[in-house]
C-alpha positions as CSV (number, residue, x, y, z in Angstrom):
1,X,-7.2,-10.5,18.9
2,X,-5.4,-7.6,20.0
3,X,-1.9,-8.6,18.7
4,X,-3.9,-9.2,15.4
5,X,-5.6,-5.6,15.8
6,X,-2.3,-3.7,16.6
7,X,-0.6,-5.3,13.8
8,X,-3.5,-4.1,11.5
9,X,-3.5,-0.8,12.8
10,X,0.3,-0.7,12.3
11,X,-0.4,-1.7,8.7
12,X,-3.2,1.0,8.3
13,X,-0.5,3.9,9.8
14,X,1.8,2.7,7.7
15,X,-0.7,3.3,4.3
16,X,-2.1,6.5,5.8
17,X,1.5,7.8,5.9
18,X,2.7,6.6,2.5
19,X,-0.6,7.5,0.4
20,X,-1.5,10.8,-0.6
21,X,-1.4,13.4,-3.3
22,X,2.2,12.5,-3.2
23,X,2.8,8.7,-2.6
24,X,6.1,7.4,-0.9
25,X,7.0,4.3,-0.3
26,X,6.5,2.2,2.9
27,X,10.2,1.4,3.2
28,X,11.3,5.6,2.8
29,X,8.0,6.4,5.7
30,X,10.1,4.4,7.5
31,X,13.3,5.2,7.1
32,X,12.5,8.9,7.6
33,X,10.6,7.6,11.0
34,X,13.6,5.9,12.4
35,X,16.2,8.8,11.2
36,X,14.2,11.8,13.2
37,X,13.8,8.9,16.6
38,X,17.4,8.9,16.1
39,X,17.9,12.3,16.4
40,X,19.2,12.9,12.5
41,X,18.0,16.1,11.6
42,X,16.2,16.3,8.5
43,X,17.3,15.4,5.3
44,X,16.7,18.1,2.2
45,X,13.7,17.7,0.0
46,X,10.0,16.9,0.9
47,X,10.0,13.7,2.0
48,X,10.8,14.0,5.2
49,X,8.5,17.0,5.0
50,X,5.7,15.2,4.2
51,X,6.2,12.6,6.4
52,X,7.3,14.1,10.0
53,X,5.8,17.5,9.7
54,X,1.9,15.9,7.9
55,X,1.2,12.8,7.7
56,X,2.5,10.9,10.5
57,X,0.8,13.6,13.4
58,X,-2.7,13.3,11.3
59,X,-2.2,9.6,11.4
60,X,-1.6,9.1,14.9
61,X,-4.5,11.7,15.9
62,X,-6.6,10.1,13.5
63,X,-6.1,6.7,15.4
64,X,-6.1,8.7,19.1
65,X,-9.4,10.2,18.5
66,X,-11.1,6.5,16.6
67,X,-9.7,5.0,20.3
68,X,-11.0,7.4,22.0
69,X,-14.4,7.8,20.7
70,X,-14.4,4.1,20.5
71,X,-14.3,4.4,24.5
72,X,-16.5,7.3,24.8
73,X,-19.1,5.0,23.5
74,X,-18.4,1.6,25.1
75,X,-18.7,3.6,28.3
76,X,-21.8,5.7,27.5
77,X,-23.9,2.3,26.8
78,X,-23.0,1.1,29.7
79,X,-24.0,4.1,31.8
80,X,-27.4,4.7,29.6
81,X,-27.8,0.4,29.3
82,X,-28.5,1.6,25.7
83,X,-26.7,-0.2,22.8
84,X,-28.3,2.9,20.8
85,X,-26.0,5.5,22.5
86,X,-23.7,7.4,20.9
87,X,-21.9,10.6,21.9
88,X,-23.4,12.3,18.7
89,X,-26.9,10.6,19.2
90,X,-27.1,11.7,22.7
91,X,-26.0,15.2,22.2
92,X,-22.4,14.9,24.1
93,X,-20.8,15.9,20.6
94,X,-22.8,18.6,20.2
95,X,-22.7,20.1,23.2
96,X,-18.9,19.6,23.1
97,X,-18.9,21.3,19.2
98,X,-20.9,24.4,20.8
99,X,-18.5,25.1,23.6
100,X,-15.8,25.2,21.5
101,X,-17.2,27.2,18.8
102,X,-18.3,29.9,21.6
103,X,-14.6,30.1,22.6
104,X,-13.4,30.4,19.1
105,X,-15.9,33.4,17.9
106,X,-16.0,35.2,21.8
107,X,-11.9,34.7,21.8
108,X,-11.5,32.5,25.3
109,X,-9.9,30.0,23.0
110,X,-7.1,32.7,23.1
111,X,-5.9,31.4,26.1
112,X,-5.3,27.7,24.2
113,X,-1.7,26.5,22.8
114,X,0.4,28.0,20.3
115,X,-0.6,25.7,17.6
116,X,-4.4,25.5,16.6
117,X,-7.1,23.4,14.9
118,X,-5.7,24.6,11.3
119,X,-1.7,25.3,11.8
120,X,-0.2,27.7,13.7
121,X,-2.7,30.3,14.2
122,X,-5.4,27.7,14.7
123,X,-9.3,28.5,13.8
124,X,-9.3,32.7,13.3
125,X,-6.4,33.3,14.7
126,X,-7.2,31.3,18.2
127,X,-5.1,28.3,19.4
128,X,-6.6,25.1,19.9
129,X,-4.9,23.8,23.3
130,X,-6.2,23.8,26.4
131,X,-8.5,26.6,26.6
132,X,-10.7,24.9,23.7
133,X,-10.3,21.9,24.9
134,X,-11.7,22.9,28.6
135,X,-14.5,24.9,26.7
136,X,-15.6,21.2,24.8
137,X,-15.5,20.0,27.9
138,X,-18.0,22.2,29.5
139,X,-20.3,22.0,26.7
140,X,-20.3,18.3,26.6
141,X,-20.9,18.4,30.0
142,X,-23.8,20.3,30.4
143,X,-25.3,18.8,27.2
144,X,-25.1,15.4,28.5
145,X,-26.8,16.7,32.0
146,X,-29.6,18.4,30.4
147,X,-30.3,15.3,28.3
148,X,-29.9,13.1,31.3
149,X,-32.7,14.9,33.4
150,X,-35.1,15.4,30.4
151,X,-34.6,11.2,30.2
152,X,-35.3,11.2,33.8
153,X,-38.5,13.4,34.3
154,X,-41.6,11.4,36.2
155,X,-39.0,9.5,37.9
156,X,-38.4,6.4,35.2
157,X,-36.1,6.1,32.6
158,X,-37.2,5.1,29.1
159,X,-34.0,4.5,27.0
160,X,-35.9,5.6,23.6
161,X,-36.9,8.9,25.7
162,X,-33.1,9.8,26.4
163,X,-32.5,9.1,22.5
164,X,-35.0,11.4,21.6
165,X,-33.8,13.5,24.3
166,X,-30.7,13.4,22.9
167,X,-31.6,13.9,19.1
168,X,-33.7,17.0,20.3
169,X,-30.9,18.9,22.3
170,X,-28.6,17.6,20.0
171,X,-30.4,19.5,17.0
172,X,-31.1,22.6,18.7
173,X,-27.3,22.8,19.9
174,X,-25.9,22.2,16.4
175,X,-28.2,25.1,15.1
176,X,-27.1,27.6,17.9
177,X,-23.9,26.4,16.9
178,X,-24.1,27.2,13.5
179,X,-25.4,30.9,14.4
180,X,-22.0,31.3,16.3
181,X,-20.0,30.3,13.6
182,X,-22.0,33.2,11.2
183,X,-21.1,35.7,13.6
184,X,-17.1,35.2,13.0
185,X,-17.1,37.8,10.6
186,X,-14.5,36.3,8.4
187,X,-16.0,33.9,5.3
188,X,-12.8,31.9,4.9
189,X,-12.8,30.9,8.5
190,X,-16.4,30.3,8.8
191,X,-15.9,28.0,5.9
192,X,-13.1,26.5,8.0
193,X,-14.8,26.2,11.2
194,X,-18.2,24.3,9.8
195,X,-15.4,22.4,7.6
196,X,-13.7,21.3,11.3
197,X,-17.6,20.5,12.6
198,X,-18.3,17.9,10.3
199,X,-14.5,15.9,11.1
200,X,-11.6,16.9,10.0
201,X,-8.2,16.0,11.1
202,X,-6.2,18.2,8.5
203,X,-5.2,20.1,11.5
204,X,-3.2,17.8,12.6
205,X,0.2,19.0,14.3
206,X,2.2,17.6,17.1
207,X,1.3,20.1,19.3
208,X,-2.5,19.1,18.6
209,X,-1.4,15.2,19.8
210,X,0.1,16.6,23.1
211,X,-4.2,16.6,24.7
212,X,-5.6,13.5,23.2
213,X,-2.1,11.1,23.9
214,X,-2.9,12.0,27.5
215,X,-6.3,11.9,27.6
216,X,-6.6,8.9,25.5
217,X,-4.9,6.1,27.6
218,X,-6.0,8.1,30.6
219,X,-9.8,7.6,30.0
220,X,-8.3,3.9,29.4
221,X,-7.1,3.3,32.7
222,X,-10.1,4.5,34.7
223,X,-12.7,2.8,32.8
224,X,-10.3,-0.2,32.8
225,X,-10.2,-0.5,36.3
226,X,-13.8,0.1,36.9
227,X,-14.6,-2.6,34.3
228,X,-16.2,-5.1,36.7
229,X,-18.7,-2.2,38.4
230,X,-19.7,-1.2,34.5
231,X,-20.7,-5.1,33.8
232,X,-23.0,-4.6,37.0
233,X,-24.7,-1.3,35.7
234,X,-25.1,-2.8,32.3
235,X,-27.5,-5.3,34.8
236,X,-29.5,-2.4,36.0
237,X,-28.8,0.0,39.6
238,X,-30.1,-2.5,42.3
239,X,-28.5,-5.4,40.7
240,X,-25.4,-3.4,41.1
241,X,-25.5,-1.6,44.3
242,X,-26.5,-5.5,45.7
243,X,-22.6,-6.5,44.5
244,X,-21.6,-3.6,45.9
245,X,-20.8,-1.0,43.3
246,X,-21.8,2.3,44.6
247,X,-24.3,3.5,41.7
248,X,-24.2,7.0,42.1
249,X,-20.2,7.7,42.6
250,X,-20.1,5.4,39.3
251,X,-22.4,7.7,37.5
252,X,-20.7,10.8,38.4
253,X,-17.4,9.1,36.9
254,X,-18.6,8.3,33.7
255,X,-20.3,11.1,33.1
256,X,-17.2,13.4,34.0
257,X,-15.0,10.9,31.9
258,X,-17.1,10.7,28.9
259,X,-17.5,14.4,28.6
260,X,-13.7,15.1,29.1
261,X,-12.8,12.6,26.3
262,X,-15.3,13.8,23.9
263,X,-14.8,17.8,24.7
264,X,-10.5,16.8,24.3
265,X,-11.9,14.9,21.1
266,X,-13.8,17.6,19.6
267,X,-11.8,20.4,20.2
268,X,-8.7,18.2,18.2
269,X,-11.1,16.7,15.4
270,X,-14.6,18.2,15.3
271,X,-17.8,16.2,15.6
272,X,-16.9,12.8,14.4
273,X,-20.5,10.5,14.3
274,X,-21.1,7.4,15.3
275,X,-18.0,5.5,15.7
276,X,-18.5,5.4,19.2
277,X,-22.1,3.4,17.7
278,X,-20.8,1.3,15.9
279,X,-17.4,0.4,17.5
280,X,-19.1,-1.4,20.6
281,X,-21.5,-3.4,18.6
282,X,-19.1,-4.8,16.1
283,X,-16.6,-6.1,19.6
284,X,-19.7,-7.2,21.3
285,X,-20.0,-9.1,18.2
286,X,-16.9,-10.9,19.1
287,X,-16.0,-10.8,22.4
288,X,-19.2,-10.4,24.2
289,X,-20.2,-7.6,26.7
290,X,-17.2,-8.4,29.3
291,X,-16.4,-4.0,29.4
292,X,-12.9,-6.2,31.0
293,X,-11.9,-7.2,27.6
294,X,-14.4,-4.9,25.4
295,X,-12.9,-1.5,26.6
296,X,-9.2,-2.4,25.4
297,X,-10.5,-3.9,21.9
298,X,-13.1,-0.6,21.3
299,X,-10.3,1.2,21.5
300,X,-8.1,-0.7,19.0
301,X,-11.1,-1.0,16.3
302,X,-11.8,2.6,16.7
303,X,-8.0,3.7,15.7
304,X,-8.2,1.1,13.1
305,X,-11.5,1.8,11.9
306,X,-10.9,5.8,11.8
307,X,-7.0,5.4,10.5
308,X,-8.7,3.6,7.5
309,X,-11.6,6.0,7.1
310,X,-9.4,9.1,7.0
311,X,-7.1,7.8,4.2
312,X,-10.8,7.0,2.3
313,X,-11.2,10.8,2.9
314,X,-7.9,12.2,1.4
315,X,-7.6,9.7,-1.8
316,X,-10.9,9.2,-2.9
317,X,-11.6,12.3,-4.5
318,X,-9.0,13.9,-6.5
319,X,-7.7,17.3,-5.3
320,X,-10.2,17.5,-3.0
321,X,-10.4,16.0,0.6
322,X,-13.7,14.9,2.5
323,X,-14.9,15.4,5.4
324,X,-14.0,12.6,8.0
325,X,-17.7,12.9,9.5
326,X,-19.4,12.4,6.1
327,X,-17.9,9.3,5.9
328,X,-18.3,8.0,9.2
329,X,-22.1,8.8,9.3
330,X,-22.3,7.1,5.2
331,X,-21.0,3.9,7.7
332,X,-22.6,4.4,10.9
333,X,-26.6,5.6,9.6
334,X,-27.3,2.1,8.3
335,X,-25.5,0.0,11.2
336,X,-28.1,2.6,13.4
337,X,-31.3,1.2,11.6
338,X,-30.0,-1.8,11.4
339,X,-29.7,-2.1,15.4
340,X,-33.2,-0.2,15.6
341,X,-34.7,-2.6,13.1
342,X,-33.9,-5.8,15.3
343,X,-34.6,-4.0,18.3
344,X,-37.7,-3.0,17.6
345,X,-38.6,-6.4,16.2
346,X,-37.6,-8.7,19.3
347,X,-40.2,-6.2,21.1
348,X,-37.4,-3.8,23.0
């Protein structure tokens, strides 16, 4: 299955590179690819324009952020035992979205990379490096905390409650958000900015890979190697602390992991919703709830499945290019009800 989803998500790169407002043909994407690994410099006209310098960095951050989110929310079901989390359900995204905005509008995103969200000068004027990426990150994780103690009051733990927990916090973040983003002053980058908080990857540099190709297979490794200890929790805390996993120190993992990938996320991509729903269902669906093999397939449906969404985005509409979040929540609202629906109905 992974051999099969690799070569499919080599396939989907491949398309997401040659179709566009100007379409080139598989064999020239990669022609141009191997002449600039050789170290050939680059050939006149726009090909290799088009190809090096646009489409291939938006492909491969298109495919780093659909892996990552993918993991994002493999690992935050586990940690909630919620098949019904999500990073943007629960808040995380929002939280993530807020932090960043503040840098942007109060300028501590000044402090970020040399290339931004939207080119070279990144959202008004700010780069969107480390600096934004370390301001999602803080965002995230105080969003998650918040909704994680409001799930936690009286001392139980209601699943539904941290949902709604998470809806509520989510909503009032987005709106406080929003207010930031009126406060820039400048209506062609407000329109940006809210453009970037509903998805978008047209952004997409190679400096703006440099974050998520570190923090992507990173976040891999760690839950990877704590995969066992996550198939306990998914049993409930005494079932794992009696096999030994120590509950707490777990915890405190995933919630510092989760919120790093999703602020590194956000800052490269905006708020991108529910793939990190849907992804885990759809490999539960096929390889069970083992997080040993599930983690490493999430992440290889979530580039697939966001590679293919973003070239949905950029043809479908002539002349003008949707939002990748618009799609992804078109997808991801009816695969929600549908997981309420049979929740509700087998008495969950």
């Amino acid at each position: 299955m992974a051999a099969g989803l690799l070569l499919a998500l080599l396939v989907a790169l491949t398309a997401a590179v040659s179709l566009g407002a100007t379409d080139i043909a598989p064999g020239e994407v990669w022609s141009v690819v191997l002449r600039r690994l050789g170290g050939e410099p680059p050939r006149p006209g726009t090909d290799d324009l088009i190809v090096w310098q646009l489409r291939i960095p938006r492909a491969l951050l298109a495919a780093l952020v659909g892996a990552g989110l993918g993991l994002v929310g493999t690992a935050t079901q586990a940690l909630v035992r919620n098949p019904l989390a999500d990073p943007y359900l629960l808040g995380i995204s929002n939280g993530a979205s807020l932090g960043a905005v503040a840098a942007i509008v109060l300028g501590a995103g000044a402090v970020a990379g040399a290339e931004g969200l939207f080119g070279a000068g990144g959202v008004l004027g700010l780069g969107g490096g480390l600096g934004l990426s370390l301001a999602a990150f803080a965002g995230a994780l105080a969003a998650f905390a918040l909704v994680w103690t409001l799930a936690r009051r009286g001392g139980g733990f209601a699943p539904l409650r941290l949902v709604l927990a998470g809806v509520g916090i989510g909503q009032f973040l987005a709106g406080f958000t929003s207010y930031l983003v009126l406060q820039a002053g400048d209506e062609q980058q407000t329109r940006g900015v809210l453009f970037w908080l509903m998805g978008s990857l047209g952004g997409a540099t190679w400096g703006t890979l440099v974050l998520p190709v570190l923090a992507v297979p990173a976040g891999l490794l760690v839950l990877q190697a704590r995969a066992r200890a996550l198939n306990a929790l998914t049993m409930g805390d005494e079932t794992a602390a009696s096999v030994g996993v120590d509950v707490v120190r777990l915890r405190r993992l995933l919630f510092v992991v989760t919120s790093l990938l999703t602020g590194v996320l956000v800052a490269v991509s905006g708020a991108v919703a529910f793939v990190g729903l849907m992804v885990p269902h759809l490999c539960r669906l096929i390889v069970g709830g083992d997080h040993r093999r599930l983690l490493p397939l999430a992440a290889l449906t979530g580039a697939l499945l966001l590679v293919v969404v973003d070239i949905v985005c950029r043809t479908a509409m002539d002349g003008q290019e949707l939002p990748v979040g618009v799609v992804t929540a078109l997808i991801g609202a009816p695969v929600l009800l549908y997981v309420l629906d049979r929740r509700l109905g087998a008495g969950a």
